[in-house]
C-alpha positions in Angstrom: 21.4 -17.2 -13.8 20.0 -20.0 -15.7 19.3 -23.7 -14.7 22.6 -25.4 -16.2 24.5 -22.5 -14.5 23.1 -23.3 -11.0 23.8 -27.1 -12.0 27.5 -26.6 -12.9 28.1 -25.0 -9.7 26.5 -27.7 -7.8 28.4 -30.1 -9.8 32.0 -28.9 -8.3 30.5 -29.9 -5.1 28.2 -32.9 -5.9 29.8 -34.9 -8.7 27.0 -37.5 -8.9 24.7 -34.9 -10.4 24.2 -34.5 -14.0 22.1 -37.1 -15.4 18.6 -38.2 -15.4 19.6 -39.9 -12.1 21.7 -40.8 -9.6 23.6 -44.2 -9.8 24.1 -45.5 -5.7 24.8 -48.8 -5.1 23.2 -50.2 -2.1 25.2 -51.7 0.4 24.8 -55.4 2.1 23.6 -56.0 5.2 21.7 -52.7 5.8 18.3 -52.2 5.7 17.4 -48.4 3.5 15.4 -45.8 5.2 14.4 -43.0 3.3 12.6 -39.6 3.8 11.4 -36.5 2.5 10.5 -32.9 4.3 9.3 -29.7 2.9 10.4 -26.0 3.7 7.7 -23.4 2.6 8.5 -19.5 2.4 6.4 -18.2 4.9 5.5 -21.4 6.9 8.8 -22.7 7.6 10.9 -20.0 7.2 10.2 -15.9 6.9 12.7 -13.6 4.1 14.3 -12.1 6.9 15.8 -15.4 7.5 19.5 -15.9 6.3 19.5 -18.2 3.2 22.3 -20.2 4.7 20.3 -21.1 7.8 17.2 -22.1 5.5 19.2 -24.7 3.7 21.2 -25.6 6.9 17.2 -25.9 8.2 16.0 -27.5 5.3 18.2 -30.5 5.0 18.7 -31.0 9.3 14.8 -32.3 8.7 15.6 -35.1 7.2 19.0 -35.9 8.4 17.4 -35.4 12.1 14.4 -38.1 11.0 17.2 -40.5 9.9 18.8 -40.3 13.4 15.2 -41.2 15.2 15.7 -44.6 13.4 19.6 -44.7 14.7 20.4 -44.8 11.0 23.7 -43.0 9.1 22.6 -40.6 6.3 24.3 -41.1 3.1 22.5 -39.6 0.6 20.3 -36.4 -0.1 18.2 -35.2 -3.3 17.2 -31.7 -3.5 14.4 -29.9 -5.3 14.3 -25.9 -4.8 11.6 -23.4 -6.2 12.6 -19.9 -6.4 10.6 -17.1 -5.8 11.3 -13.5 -7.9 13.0 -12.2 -4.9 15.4 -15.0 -4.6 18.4 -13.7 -6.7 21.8 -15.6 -7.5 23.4 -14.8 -3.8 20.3 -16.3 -2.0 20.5 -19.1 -3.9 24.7 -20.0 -3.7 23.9 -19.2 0.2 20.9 -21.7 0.5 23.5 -24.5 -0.9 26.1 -23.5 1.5 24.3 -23.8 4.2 22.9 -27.2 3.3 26.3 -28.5 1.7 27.7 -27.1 5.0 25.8 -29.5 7.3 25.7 -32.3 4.6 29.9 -32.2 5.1 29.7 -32.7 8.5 27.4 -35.4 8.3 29.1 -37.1 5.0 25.7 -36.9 3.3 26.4 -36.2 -0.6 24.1 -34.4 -2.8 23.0 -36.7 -5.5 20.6 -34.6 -7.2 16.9 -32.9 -7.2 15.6 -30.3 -9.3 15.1 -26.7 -9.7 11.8 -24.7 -11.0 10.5 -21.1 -10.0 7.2 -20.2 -7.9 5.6 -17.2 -6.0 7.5 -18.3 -3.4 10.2 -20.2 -2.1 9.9 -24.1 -1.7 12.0 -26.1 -0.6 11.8 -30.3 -0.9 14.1 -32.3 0.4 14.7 -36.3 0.3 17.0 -38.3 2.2 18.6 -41.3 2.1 20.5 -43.5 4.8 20.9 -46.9 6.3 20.7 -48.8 9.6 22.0 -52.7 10.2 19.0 -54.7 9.1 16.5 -55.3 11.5 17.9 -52.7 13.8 16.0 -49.9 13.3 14.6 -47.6 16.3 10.9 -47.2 15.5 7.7 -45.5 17.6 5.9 -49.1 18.3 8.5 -50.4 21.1 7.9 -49.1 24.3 6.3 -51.1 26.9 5.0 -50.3 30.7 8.7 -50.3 32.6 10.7 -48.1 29.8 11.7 -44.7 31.3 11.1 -42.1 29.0 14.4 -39.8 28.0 15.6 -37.0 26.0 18.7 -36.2 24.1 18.6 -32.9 25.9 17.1 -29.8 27.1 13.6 -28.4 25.1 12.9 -25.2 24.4 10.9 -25.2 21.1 12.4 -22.9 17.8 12.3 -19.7 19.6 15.0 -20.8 21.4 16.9 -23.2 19.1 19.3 -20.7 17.4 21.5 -23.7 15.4 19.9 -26.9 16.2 22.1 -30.0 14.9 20.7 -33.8 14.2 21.4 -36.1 17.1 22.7 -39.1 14.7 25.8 -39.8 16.8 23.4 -40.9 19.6 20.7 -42.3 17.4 23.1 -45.0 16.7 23.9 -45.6 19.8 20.6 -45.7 20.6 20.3 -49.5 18.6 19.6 -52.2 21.0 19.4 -50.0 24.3 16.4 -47.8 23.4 13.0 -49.3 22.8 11.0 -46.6 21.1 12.6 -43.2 20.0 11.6 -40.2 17.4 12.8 -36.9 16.9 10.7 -34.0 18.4 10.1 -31.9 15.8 6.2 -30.8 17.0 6.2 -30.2 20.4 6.8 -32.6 23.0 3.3 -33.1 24.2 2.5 -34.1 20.6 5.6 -36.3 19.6 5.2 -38.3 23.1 1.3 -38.9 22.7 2.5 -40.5 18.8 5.1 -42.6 20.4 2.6 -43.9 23.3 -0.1 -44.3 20.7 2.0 -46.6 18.3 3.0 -48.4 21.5 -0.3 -48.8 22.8 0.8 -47.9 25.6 0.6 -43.9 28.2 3.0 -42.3 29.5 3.8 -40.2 32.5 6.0 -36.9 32.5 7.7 -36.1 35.9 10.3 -33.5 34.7 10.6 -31.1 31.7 14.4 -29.8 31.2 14.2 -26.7 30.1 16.7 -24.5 27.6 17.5 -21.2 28.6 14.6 -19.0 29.4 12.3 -21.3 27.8 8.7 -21.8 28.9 7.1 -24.6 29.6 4.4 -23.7 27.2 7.1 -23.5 24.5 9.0 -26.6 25.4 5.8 -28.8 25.6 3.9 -27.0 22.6 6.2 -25.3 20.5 8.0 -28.1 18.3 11.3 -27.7 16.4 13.7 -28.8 19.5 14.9 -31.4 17.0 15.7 -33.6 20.3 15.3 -37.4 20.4 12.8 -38.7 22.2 13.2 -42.1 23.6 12.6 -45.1 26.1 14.5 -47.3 27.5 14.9 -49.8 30.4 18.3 -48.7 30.6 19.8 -45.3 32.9 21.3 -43.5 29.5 24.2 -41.5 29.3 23.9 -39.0 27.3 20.4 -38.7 28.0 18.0 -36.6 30.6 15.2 -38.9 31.9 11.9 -37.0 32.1 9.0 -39.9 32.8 7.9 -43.5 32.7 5.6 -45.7 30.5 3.0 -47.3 32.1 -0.3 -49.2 31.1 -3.1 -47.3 30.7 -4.9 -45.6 27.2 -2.8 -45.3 24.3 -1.9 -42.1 23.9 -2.4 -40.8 27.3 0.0 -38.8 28.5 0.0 -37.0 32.3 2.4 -34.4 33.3 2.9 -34.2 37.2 -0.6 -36.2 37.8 -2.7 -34.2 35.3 -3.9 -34.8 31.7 -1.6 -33.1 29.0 -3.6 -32.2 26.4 -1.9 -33.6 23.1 -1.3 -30.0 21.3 1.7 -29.4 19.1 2.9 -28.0 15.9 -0.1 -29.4 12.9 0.3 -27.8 9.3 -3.6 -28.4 9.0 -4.0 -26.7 12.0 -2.0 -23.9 11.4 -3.0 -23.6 7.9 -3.9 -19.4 7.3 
């Protein structure tokens, strides 16, 4: 299969591709957000993996990072490096499962690239928009805010089809102070949020998915949850601490020090 061949299918499905670039006007009154995440053979993802749930994987990144800032996703640009072993079926099935979750999130393909590697890479961008001024960032929470999540942690082992949270992102605009997605761990992704507060934070409860552990629900990353604060009793939502003053950063479960450990590619690195 050759390049234009892969294009020309995409094209049925993504009619803004085909030239040098994608022509998107942008609309009034928003404010653009825009991001970009990688998905490595053999850090992200292992062969054994369906190729359907690597691009459903691949693009839920960003579309989960644009619901952390209570934004809509409207756009996506993807570049894909194929390994030898990728033949044409991988390849059709990594843009179904992408194009899959990219319908149900009315998130059109506007272009990207394609090249070959050793292995399999992966790079997505993506585009979307939030009311100006209105976008949820990490700096907000102050000593007061009760800390939430969008639901029960559990870390990838235990995260079969995880889905972005964008329909409670943007409800999130104007109730929540702080909020990001937790995609390394939560004792990580909370230390970052207090830490661009300047503020600590106190864990009481840890809701737990499945037969989870707490190890893996604290540590493991990939819950692709929204973590949040707010001054408000949310619904949906599942409070698990408060913010208080103290060192930014700091973070105590149950009385004692949580060590701020997580997911880190350059910790993980082989």
């Amino acid at each position: 299969m050759t390049e234009d061949q892969i294009t020309a299918r995409l094209r049925r499905h993504a009619p803004l591709i085909g030239d040098d670039c994608a022509i998107i006007k942008a609309p009034a009154g928003k404010d653009l957000l825009f991001t970009t995440d990688f998905t490595i053979e053999g850090v992200h993802f292992t062969r054994d993996l369906p190729a359907e749930q690597v691009g459903h994987r691949a693009l839920l990144r960003g579309l989960s990072d644009i619901a952390a800032m209570g934004g809509t996703p409207k756009y996506c640009l993807v570049s894909l490096a194929v390994a030898p072993w990728a033949g044409e079926r991988w390849i059709d099935d990594f843009y179904r499962g992408l194009l899959a979750l990219a319908g149900q999130h009315k998130t059109k393909l506007a272009g990207g690239d394609l090249s070959h590697a050793s292995q399999v890479v992966a790079d997505i961008v993506v585009y979307g928009v939030v009311p100006i001024g209105k976008a949820l960032t990490r700096s907000g929470a102050r000593p007061g805010d009760q800390i939430w999540v969008t639901d029960a942690l559990g870390g990838w082992h235990h995260q079969l089809h995880p889905e972005p949270r964008l329909d409670i992102g943007r409800k999130l605009i104007g109730r929540a102070t702080a909020c990001m997605d937790i995609t390394d761990g939560l004792a990580l992704d909370l230390h970052r949020l207090c830490l661009a507060s300047g503020v600590s934070g106190e864990i009481d409860y840890i809701p737990l998915l499945g037969k989870a552990t707490l190890d893996e629900a604290l540590f493991d990353g990939e819950d692709y949850e929204l973590l949040f604060t707010s001054r408000y009793r949310m619904n949906p939502g599942m409070w698990i601490g408060s913010i208080v003053k103290g060192e930014p950063g700091k973070v105590l479960y149950q009385g004692d020090p949580l060590v701020a450990r997580g997911y880190d590619h350059f910790q993980h690195r082989p």
